[in-house]
Backbone as a printed PyTorch tensor [residue, N CA C, xyz], in Angstrom:
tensor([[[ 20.4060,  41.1870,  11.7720],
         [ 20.4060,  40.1860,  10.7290],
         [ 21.4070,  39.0650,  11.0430]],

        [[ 22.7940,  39.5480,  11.3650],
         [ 23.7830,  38.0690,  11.9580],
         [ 23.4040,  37.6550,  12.4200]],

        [[ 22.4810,  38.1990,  13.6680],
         [ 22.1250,  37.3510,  14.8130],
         [ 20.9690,  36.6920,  14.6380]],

        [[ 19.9910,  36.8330,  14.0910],
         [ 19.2450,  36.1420,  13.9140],
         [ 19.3570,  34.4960,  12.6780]],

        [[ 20.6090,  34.9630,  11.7840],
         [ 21.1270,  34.0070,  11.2270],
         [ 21.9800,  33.0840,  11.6330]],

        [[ 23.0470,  33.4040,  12.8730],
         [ 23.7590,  32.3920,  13.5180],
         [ 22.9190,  31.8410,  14.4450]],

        [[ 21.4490,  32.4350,  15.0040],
         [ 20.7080,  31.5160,  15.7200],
         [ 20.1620,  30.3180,  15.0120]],

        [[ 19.6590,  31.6250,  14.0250],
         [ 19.1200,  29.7150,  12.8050],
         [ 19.8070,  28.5920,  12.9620]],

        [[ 20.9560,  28.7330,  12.3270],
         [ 22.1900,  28.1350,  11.8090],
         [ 22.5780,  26.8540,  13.3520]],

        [[ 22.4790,  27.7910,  14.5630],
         [ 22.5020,  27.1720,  15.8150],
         [ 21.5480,  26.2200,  16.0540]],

        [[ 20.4120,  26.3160,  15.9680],
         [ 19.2960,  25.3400,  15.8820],
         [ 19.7360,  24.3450,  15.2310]],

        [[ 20.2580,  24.4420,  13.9170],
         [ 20.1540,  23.4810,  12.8780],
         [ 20.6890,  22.1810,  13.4950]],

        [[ 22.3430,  23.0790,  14.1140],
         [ 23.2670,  22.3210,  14.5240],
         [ 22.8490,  21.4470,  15.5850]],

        [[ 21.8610,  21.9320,  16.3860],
         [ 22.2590,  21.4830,  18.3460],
         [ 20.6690,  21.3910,  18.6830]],

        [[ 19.6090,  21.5750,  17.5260],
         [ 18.3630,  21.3030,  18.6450],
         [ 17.7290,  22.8570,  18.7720]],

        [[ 18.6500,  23.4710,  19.4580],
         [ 17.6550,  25.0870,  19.9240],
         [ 19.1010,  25.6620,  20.0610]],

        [[ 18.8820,  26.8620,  20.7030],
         [ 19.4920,  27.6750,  20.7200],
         [ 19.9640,  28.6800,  22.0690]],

        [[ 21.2770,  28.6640,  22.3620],
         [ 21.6130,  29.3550,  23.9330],
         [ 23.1880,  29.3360,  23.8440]],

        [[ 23.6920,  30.3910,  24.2280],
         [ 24.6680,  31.0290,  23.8860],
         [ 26.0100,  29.4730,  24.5760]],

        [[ 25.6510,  28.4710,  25.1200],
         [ 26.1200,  27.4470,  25.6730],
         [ 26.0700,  26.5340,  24.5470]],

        [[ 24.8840,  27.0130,  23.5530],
         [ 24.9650,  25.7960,  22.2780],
         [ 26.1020,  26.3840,  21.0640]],

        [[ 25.9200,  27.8100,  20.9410],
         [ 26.6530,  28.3650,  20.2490],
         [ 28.0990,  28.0330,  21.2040]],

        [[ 28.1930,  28.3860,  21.5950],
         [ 29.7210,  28.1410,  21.9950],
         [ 30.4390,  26.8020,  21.7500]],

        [[ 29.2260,  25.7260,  22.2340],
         [ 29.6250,  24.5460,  21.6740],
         [ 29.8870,  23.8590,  20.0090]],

        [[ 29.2610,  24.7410,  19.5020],
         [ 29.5320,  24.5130,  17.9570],
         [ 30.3560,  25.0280,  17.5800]],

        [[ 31.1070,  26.3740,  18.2410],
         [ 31.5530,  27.1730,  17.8860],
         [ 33.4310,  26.0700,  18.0630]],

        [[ 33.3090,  25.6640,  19.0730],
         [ 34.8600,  24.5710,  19.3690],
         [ 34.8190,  23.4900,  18.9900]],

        [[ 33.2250,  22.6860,  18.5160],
         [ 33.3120,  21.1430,  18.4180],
         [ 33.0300,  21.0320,  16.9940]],

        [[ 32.5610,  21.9830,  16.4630],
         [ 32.0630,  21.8530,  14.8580],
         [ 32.5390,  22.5260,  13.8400]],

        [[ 33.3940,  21.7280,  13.3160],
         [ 34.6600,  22.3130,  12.2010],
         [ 33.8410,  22.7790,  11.1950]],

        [[ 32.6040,  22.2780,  10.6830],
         [ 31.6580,  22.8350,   9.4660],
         [ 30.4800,  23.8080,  10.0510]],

        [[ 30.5370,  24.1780,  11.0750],
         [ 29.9960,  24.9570,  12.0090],
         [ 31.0670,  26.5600,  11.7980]],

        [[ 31.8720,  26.5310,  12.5810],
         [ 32.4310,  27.3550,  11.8950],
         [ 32.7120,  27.7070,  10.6270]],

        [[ 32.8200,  26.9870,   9.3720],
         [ 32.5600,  27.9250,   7.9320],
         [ 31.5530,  28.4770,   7.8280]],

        [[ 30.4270,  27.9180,   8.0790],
         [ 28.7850,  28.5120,   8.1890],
         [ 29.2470,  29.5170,   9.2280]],

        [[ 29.6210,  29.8930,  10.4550],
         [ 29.5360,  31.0060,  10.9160],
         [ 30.7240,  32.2550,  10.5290]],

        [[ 31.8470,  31.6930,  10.0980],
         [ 33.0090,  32.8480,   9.3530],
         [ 32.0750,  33.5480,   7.7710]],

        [[ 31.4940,  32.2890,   7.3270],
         [ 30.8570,  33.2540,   5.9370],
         [ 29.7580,  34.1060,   6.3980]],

        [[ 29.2880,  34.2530,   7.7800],
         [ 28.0740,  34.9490,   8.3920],
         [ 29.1510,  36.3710,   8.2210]],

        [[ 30.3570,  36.0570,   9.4570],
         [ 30.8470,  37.2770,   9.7330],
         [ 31.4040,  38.0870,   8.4260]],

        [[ 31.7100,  37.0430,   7.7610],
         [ 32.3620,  37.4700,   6.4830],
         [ 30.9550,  38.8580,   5.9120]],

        [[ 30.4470,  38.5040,   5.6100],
         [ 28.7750,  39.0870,   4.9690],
         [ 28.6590,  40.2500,   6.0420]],

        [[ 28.3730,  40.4560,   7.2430],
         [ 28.3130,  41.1430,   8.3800],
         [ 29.4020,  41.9880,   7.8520]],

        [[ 30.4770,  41.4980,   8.0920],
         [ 31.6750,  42.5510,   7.9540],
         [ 32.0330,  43.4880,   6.7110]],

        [[ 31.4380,  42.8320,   5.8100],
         [ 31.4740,  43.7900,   4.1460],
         [ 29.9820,  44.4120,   4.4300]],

        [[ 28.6920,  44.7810,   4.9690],
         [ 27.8030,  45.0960,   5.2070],
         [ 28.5100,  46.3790,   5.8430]],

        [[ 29.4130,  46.0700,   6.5820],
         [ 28.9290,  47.0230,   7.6950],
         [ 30.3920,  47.9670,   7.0730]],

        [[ 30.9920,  47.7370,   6.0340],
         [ 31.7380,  48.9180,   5.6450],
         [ 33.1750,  48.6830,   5.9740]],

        [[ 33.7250,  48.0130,   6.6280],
         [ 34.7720,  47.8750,   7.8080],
         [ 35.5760,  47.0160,   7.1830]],

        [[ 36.2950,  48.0980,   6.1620],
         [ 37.8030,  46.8140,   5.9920],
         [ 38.3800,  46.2590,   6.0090]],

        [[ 38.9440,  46.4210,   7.5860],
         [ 39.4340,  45.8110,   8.1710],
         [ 39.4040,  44.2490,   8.8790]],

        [[ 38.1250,  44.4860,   9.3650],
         [ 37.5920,  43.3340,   9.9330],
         [ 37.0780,  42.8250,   9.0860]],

        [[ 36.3640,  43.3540,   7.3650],
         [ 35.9850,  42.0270,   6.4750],
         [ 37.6300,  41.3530,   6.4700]],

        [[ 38.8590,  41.6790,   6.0560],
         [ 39.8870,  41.4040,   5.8080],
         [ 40.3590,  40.2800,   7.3630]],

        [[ 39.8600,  40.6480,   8.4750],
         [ 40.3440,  39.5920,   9.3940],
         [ 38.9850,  38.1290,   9.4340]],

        [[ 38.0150,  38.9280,   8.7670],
         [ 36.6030,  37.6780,   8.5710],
         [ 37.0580,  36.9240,   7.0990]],

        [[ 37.5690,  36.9720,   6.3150],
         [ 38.1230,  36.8190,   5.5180],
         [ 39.2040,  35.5610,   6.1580]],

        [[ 40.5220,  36.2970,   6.2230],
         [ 41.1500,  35.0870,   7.0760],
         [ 40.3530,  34.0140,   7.5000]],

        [[ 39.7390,  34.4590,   8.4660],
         [ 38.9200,  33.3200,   9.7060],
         [ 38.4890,  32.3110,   8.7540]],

        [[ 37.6230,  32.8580,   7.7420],
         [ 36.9890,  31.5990,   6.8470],
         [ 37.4860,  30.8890,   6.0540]],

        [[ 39.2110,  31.4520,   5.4420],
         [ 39.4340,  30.7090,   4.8940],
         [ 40.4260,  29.8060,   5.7760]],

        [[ 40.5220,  29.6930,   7.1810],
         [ 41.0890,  29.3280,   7.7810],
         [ 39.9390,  28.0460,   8.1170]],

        [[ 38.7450,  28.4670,   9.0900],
         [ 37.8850,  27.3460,   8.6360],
         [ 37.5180,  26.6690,   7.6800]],

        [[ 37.4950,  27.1280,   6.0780],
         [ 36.9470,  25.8960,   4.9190],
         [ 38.3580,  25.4360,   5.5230]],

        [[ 39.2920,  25.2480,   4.8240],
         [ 40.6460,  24.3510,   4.9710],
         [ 40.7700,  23.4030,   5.9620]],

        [[ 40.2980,  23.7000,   6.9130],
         [ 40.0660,  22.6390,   8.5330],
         [ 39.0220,  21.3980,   7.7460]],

        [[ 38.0210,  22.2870,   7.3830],
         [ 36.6570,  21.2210,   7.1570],
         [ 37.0780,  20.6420,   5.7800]],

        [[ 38.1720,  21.1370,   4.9640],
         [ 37.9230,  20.9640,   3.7490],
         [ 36.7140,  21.0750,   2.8420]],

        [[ 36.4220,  22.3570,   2.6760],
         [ 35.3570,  22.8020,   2.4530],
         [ 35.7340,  23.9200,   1.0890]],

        [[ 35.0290,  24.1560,   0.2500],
         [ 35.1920,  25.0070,  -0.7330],
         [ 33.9890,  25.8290,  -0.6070]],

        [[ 33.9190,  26.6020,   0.2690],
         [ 32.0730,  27.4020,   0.3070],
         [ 32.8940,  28.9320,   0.2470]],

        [[ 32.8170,  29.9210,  -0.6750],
         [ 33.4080,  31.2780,  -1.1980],
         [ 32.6060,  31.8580,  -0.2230]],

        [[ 32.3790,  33.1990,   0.6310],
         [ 31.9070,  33.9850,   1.8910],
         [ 31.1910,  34.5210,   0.7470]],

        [[ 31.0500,  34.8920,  -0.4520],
         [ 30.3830,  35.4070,  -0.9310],
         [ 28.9350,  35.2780,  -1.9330]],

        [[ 28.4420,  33.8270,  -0.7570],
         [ 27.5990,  33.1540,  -1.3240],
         [ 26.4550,  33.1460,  -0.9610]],

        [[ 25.1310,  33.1880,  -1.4890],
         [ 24.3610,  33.6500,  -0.7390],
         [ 23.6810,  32.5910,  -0.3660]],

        [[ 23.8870,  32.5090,   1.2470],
         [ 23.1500,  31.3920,   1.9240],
         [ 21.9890,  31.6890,   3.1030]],

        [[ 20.8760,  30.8620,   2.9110],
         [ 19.9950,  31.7180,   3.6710],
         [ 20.0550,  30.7990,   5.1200]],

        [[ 19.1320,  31.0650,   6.1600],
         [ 19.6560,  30.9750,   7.5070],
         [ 19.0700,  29.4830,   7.5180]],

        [[ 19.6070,  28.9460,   9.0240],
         [ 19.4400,  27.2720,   9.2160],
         [ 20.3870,  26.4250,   8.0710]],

        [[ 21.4870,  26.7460,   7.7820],
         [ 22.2440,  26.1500,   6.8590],
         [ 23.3060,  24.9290,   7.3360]],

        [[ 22.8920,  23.5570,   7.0790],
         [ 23.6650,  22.7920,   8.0480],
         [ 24.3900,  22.3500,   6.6880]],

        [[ 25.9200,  22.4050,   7.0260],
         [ 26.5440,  21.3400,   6.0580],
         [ 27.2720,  20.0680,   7.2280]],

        [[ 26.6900,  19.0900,   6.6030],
         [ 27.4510,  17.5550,   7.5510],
         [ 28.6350,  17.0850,   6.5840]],

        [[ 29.6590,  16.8860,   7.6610],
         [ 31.1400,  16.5860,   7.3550],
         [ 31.5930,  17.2150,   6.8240]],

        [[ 31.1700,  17.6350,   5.6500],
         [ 31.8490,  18.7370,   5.0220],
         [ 32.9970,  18.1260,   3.8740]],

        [[ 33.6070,  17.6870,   3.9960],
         [ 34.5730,  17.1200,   3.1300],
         [ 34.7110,  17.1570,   1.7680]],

        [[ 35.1130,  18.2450,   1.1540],
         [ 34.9540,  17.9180,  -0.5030],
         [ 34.1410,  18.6150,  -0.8440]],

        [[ 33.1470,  19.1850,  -0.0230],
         [ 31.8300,  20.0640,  -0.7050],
         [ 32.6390,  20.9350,  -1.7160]],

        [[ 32.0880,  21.4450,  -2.2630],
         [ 32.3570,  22.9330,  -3.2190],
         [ 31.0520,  23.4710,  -3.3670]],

        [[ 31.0120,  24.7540,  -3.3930],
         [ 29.9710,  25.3820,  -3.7010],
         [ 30.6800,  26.7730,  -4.4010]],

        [[ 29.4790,  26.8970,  -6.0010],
         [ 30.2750,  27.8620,  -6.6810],
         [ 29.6690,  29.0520,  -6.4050]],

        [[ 30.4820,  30.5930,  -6.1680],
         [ 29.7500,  31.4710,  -5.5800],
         [ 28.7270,  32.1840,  -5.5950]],

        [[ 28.1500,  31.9020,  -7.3500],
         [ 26.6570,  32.5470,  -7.5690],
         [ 25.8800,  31.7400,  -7.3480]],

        [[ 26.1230,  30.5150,  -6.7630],
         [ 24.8200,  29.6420,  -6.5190],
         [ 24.5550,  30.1800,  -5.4000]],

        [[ 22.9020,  29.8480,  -5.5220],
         [ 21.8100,  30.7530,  -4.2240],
         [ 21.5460,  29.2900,  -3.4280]],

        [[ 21.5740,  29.3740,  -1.7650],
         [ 21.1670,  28.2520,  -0.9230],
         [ 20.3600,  29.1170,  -0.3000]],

        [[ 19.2870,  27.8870,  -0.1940],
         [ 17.8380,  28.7540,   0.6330],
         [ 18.0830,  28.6020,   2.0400]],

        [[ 17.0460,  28.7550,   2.7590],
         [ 16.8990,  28.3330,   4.3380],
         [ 16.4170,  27.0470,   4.6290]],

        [[ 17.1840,  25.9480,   5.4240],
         [ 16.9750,  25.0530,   6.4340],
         [ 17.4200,  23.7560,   5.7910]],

        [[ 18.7830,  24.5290,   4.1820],
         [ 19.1440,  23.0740,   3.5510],
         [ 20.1590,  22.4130,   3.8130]],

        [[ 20.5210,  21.3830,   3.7030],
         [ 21.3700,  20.5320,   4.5120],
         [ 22.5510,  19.8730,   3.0920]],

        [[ 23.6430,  19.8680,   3.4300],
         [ 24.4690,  19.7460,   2.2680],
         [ 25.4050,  18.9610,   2.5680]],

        [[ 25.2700,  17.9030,   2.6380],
         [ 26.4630,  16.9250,   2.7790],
         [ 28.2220,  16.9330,   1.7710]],

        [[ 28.9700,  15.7760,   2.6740],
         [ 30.1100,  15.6200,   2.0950],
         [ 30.2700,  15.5250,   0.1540]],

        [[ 31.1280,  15.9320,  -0.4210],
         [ 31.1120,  15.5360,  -1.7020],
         [ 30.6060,  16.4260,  -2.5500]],

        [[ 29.2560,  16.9760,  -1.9480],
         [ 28.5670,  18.2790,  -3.0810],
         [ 28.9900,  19.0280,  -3.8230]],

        [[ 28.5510,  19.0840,  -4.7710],
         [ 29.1530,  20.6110,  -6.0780],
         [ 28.2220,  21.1340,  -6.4310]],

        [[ 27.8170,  22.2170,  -5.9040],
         [ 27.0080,  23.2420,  -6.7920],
         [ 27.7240,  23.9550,  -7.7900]],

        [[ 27.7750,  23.7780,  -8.7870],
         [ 28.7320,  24.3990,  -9.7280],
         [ 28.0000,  25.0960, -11.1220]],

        [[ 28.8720,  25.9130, -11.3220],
         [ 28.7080,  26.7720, -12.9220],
         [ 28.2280,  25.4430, -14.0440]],

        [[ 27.3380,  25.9860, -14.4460],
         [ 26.6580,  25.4050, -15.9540],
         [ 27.0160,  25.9620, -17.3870]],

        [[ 28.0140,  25.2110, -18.0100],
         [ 27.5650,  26.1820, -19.4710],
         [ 26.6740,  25.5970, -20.7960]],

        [[ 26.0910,  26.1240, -21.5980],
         [ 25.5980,  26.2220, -22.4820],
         [ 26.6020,  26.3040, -23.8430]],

        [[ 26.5830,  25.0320, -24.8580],
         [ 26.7980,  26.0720, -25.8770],
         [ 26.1080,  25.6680, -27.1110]],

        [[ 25.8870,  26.7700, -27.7840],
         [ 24.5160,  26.9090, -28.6680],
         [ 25.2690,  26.3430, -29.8020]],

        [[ 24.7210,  26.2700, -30.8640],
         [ 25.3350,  25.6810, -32.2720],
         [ 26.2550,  26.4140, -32.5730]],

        [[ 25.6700,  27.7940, -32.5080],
         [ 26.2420,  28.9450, -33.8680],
         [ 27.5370,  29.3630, -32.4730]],

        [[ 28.3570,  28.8260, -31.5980],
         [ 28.9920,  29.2320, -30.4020],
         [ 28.9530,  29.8610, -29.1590]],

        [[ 27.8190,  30.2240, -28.8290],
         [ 27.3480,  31.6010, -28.1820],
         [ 27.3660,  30.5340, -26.6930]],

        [[ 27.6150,  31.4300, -25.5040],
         [ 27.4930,  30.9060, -24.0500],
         [ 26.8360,  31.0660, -23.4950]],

        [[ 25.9010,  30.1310, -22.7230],
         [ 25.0640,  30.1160, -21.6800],
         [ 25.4470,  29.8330, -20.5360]],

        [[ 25.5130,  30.5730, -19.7070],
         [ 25.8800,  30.2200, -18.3000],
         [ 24.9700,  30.4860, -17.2200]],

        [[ 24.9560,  29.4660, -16.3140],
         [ 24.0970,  29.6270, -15.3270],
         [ 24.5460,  28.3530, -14.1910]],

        [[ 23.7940,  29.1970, -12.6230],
         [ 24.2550,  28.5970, -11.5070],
         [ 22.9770,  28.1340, -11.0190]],

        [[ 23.3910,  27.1240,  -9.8490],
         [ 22.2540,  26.4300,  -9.1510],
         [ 21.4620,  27.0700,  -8.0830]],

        [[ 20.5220,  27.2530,  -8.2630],
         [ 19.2880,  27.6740,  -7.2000],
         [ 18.7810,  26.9550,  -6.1480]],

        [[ 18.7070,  26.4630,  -4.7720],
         [ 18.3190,  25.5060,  -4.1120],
         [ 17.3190,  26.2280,  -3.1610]],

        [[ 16.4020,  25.5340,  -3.3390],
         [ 15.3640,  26.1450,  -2.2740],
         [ 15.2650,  25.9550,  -1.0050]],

        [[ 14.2160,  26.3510,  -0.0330],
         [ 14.0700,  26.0120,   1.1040],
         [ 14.0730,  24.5860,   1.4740]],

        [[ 14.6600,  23.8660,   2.4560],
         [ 14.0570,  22.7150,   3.3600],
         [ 14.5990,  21.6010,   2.4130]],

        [[ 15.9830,  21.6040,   1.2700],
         [ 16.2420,  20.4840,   0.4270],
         [ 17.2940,  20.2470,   0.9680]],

        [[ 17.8970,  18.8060,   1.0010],
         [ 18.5930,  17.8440,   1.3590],
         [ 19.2930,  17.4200,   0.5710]],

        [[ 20.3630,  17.6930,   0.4430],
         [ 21.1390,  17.0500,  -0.6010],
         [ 22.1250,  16.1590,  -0.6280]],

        [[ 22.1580,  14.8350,  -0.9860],
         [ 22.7950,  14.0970,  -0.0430],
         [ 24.7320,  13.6190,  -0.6890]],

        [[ 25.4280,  12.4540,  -0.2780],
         [ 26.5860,  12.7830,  -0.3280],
         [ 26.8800,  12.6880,  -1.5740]],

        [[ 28.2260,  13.4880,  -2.2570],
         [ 28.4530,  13.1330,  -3.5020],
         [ 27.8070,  13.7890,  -4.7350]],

        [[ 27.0840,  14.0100,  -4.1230],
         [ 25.8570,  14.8240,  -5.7840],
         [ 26.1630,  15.9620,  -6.0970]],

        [[ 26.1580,  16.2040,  -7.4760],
         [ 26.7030,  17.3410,  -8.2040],
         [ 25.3250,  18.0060,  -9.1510]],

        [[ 24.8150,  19.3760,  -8.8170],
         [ 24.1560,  19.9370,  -9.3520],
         [ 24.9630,  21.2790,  -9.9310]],

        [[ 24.5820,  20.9440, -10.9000],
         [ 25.2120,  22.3150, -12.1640],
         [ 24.4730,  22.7130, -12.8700]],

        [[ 24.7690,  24.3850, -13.4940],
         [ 24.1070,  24.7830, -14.3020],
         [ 23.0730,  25.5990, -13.6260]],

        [[ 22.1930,  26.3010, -14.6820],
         [ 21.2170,  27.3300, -13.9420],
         [ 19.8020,  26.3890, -13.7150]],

        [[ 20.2770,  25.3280, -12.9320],
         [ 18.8850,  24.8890, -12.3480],
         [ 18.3000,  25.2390, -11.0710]],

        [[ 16.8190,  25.1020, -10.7280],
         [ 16.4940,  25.6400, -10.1640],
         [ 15.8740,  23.9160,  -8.9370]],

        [[ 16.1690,  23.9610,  -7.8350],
         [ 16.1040,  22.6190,  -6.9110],
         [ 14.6320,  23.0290,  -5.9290]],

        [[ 13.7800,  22.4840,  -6.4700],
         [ 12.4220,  22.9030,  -5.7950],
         [ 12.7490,  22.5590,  -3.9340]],

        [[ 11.9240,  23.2610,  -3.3010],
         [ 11.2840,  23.4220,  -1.8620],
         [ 10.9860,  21.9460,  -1.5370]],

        [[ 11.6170,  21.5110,  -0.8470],
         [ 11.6360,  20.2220,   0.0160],
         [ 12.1720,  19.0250,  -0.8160]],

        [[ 12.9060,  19.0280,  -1.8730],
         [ 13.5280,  18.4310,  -2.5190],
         [ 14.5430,  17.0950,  -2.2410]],

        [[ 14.7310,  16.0110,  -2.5560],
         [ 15.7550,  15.2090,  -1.5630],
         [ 16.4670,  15.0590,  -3.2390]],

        [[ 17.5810,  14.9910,  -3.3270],
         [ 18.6800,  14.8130,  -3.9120],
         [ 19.4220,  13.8960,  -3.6820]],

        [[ 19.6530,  12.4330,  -4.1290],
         [ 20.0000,  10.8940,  -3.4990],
         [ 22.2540,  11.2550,  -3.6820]],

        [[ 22.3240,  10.4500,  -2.7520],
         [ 23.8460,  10.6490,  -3.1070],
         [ 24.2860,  10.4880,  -4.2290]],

        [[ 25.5510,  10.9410,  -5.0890],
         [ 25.7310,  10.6610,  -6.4380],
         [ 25.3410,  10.5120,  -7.5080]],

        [[ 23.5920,  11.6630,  -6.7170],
         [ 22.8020,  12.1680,  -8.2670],
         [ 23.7620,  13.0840,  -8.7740]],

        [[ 23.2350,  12.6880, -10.4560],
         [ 23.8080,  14.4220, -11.1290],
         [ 22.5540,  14.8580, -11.6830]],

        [[ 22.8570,  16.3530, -11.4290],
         [ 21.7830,  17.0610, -11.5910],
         [ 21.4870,  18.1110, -12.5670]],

        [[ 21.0600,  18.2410, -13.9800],
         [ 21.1750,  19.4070, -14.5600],
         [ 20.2440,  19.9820, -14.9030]],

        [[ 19.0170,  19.2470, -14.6340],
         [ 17.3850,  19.9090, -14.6340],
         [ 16.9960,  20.3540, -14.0740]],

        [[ 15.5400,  21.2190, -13.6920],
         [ 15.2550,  21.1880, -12.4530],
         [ 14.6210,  20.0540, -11.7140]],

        [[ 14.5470,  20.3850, -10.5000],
         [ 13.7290,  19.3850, -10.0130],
         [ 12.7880,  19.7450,  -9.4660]],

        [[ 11.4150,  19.3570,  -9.4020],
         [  9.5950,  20.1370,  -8.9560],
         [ 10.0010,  20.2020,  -6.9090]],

        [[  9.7290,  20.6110,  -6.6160],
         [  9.5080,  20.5520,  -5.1740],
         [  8.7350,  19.6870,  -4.7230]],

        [[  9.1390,  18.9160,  -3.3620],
         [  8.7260,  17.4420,  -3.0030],
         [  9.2750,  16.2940,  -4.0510]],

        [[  9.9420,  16.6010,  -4.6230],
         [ 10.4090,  15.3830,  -5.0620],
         [ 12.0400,  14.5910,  -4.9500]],

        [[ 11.7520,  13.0920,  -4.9750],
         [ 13.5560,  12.9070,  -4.8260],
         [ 14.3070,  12.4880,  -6.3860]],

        [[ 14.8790,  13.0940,  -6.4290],
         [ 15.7190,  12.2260,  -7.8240],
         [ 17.3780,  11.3130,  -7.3700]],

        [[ 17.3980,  10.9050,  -8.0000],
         [ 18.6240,   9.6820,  -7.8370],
         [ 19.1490,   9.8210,  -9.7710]],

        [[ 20.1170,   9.2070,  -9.9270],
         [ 20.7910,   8.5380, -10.7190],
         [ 21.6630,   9.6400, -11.5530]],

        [[ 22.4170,   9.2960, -12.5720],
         [ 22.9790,   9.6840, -13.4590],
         [ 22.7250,   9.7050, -15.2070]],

        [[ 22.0190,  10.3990, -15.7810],
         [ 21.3180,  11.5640, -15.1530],
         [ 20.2400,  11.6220, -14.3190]],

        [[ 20.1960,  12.4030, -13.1290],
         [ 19.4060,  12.3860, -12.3220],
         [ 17.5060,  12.2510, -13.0890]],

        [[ 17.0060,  11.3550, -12.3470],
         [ 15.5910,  11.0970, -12.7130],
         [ 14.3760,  11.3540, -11.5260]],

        [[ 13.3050,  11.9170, -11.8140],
         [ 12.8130,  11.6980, -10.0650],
         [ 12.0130,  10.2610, -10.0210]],

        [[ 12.4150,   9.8820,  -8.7470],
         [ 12.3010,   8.4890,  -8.3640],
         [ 10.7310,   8.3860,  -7.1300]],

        [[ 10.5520,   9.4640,  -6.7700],
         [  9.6050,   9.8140,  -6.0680],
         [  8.5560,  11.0970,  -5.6400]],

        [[  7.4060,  11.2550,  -5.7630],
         [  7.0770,  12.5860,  -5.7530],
         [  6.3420,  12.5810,  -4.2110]],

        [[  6.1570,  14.2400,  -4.0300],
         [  5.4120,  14.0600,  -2.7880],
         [  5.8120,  13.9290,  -1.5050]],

        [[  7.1530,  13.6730,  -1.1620],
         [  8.2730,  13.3140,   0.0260],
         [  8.1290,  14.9280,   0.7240]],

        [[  8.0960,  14.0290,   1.9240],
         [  8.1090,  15.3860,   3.0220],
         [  9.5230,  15.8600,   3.1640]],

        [[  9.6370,  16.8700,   3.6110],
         [ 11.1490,  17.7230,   3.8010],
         [ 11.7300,  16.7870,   4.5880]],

        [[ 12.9250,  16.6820,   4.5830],
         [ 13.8760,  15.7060,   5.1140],
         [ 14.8090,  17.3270,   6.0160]],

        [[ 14.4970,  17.7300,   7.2160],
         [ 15.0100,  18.6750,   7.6820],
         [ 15.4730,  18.5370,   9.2300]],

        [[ 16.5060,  18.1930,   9.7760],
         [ 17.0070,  17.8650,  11.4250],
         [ 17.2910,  19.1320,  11.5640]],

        [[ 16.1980,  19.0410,  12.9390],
         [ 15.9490,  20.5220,  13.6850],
         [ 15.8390,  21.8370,  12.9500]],

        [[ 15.2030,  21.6740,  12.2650],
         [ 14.4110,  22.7290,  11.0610],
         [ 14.3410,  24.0760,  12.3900]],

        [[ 14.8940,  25.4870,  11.3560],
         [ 15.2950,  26.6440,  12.3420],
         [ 13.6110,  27.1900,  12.3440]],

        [[ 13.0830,  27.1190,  11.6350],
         [ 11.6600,  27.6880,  11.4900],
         [ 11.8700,  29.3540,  10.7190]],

        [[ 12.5310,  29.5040,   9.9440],
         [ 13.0630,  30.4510,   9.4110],
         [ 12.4870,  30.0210,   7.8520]],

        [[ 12.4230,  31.0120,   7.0730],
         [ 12.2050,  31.1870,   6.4080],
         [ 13.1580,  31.9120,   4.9080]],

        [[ 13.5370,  31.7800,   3.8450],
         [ 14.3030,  32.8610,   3.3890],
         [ 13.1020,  33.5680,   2.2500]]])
């Protein structure tokens, strides 16, 4: 399962995949490494081993801090996961990322709450599907659900869902276009 997820993940980065590409992401790509410490991170609590979740642990939080990155190891991200620049992202840890989505500088996937008249709490996190793009700055919150091939314009906010194939922009986010093909560089061919 790692391995077939840091290959994804390798594609995303470099085109294809060969232990010469991994290596190269592995020294030249500061948001490359968080995507691969939260792999080992996951690997290493899988496999039982205290120890080494506790030194995968380190590693990642040693990489977000480089990238300036807020991505928790305990998030569930599916394979081909490119984040560009990285800077500022946050991602909150029950939000679900699908396979082959791309998450630029600025992002917040963050906790949603609800509150009803009579006081009562609703809470819920963001869902992102396969093959969506989300571009810089944009903040999706709450238990929405971000359809399959989705484009997300920089410094949308997002608290609806959004249908798959479509782009939304603005504040509050509106969709501005339906029907848009996946916006995906070097798509892993993976699936989640």
């Amino acid at each position: 399962m790692l391995r077939d997820l840091v290959h994804a993940d390798v594609i995303r980065y470099s085109g294809g995949y060969s232990r010469a590409r991994l290596l190269r992401a592995v020294l030249l790509e500061r948001t490359f490494r968080v995507v691969l410490t939260l792999r080992l991170c996951q690997a290493a609590q899988a496999s039982g081993s205290r120890p080494l979740l506790v030194a995968a642990i380190l590693a990642h939080r040693v990489a977000s801090a480089k990238a300036a990155v807020d991505l928790p190891w305990k998030t569930r991200v599916g394979p081909g996961f490119r984040l560009f620049h990285g800077w500022g992202a946050v991602v909150n840890t029950e939000a679900v990322i699908g396979a082959d989505v791309s998450l630029f500088h600025g992002v917040t996937l963050g906790q949603g709450d609800r509150i009803a008249a009579d006081g009562s709490r609703t809470t819920g996190y963001p869902v992102i599907s396969d093959e969506v793009w989300i571009g810089p700055h944009a903040i999706i919150v709450g238990g929405v659900t971000i359809g399959r091939g989705a484009r997300i314009a920089g410094g949308a906010v997002v608290t609806k869902d959004v249908p798959a194939g479509s782009m939304v922009a603005g504040n509050p986010a509106v969709v501005v276009r339906s029907d848009v093909p996946a916006d995906v560089l070097n798509p892993s061919g993976v699936r989640s």
